[in-house]
Structure formats: structure tokens, C-alpha cells
C-alpha positions, 0 to 999 in steps of 0.5 A: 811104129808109134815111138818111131814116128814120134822119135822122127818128129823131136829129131825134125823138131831139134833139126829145125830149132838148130836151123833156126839159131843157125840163120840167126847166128849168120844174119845177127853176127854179121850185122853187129860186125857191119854196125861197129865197123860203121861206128868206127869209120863215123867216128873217125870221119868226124861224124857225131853219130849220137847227133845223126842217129838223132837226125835219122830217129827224126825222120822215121814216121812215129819217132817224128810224131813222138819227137813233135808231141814232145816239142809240143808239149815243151811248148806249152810248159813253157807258155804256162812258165811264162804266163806263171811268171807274168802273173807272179810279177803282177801280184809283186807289183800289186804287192808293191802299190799297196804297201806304197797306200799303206805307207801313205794312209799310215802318214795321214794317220801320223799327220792327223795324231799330231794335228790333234795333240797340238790342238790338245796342247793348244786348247790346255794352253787357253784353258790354263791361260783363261783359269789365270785371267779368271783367278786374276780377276777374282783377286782383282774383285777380292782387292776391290772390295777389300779396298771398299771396306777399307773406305766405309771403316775410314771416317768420313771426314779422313775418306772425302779428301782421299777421294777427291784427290782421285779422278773421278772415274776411280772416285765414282767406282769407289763411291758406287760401291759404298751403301747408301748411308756411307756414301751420304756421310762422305759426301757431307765431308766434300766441298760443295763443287766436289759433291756435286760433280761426283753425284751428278757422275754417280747419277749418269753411271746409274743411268 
């Protein structure tokens, strides 16, 4: 009795798995049938089916959702591009003004560089100048009292008509700077008028 019931259970078993893929064969076949046919007539009416399935998806309470969520998210991808590309064009910007400062500080450099290397030229210029007046007035001073020799080795008699042939600020120069006892003999070898006139100049000069 045992195996005929349970014989009896796997044939109702069997019996209600073949119901089963029965209902699902007359309820799936049909409706794939219904849905080609409706494709066809769609697509032969002109109707962009991909676009209307959008438009139904849309309407349908958690694709909406989802369809929102995706345009909010879009949104705010594409806020934050904006935001990136304003802060990277004031960075450029930024970038732009320094290298402007940098060209202007770089000027003022140049500018002082070359206020300095003239002022160098110009200073090696009065230096060399002040070395030749120097060097001229040594050689003048050399001449001077070289000439001065030349007079206290003359002969009195010779060196007193020179000098008064001059005028008398040379002559006065030249007699100042003889010694004392040179200048005596000199002066004993003038006239009397020429004598007096350039010792009363030499005693106005030592004043």
C-alpha cells in the first residue's frame, strides 16, 4: 500500500509540473506573439518604439525615480565641471598676471643693471680724467721746478734781465721760488726801479 501511494504522489506530482509548463506555454507564447506583432505595426506606423519605451519607462514610479536620481546626479557632474573649469580659468588668469609682475620686476632689474654700469663707466671716466689732471699738474710742478733750477744755475747778471722782461706775476712766481741768497744776487743785478717793484710784489705775496 506504502509504494502505491507514493507511486500515486510522483504521478500528481509529474501531472502538476506538466500543468504548470502548460499555463506557461499558452500565456508566454502568445504574449511574445502579441509583442512582435505590436513592434511591427509600431514600427511600420512610424513610431520610434526605443523612444516610447523611454516615455512608458519614464512613467513607471521607480524607473522615474531612478530616471531622476540619474538626471540629478547629472546635474551635479555637471555643476562640479563648471565650478573646476571657472577655477581653472582663474588659476590661468592668475598665472597670467604674475608672469606679467615677473616681466615687469625683471625690467626693473635690467633697467637698474644698466644705471649701475653707467654710473660705473662714468665714475672710471672721472677717475681716469682726475689721474691725468693729477699727472699733468705733477709734470707741471716737475717743469716748474726745473725751470727754477735752470734760473739759480744761471748767473745773476744773465737771470736779472730775463726776468724782468717778464711780467710781473711770472717774474714774482719765479723769484719766490728761488733761496733767499739767490734771489739777493738777482735782485742786485736789476735796476733800482725793477728791484723795488718786484720786492714790494714779493713782500705783498708773502703777506
Amino acid at each position: 500500500m506504502r509504494k502505491k501511494s507514493e507511486y500515486n504522489g510522483l504521478e500528481e506530482l509529474e501531472e502538476s509540473k506538466i500543468s504548470k509548463f502548460q499555463w506557461f506555454l499558452v500565456i508566454f507564447i502568445p504574449l511574445v506573439f502579441a509583442v512582435s506583432v505590436a513592434l511591427i505595426v509600431f514600427t511600420v506606423a512610424g513610431v520610434n518604439v526605443v523612444e516610447k519605451a523611454k516615455e512608458m519607462s519614464a512613467k513607471i514610479p521607480f524607473v522615474e525615480s531612478d530616471q531622476k536620481e540619474r538626471d540629478e546626479e547629472k546635474g551635479k557632474l555637471a555643476m562640479n565641471d563648471e565650478k573646476v573649469s571657472m577655477k581653472l580659468e582663474k588659476l590661468e588668469i592668475e598665472i597670467v598676471n604674475k608672469d606679467k609682475e615677473i616681466d615687469k620686476l625683471e625690467n626693473i632689474i635690467d633697467t637698474r643693471d644698466n644705471a649701475i654700469e653707467k654710473a660705473e663707466a662714468e665714475k672710471q671716466q672721472l677717475q681716469t680724467e682726475m689721474n691725468q689732471l693729477k699727472d699733468s699738474q705733477n709734470n707741471s710742478k716737475q717743469a716748474f721746478k726745473d725751470i727754477i733750477r735752470t734760473y739759480e744755475t744761471m748767473a745773476p747778471k744773465k737771470a736779472a734781465p730775463i726776468i724782468t722782461e717778464m711780467n710781473d706775476e711770472d717774474a714774482v712766481e719765479i723769484l719766490s721760488s728761488m733761496k733767499t741768497a739767490t734771489l739777493a744776487k738777482v735782485l742786485e743785478q736789476m735796476t733800482t726801479a725793477d728791484a723795488a717793484r718786484l720786492t714790494k710784489k714779493l713782500t705783498e705775496q708773502s703777506s
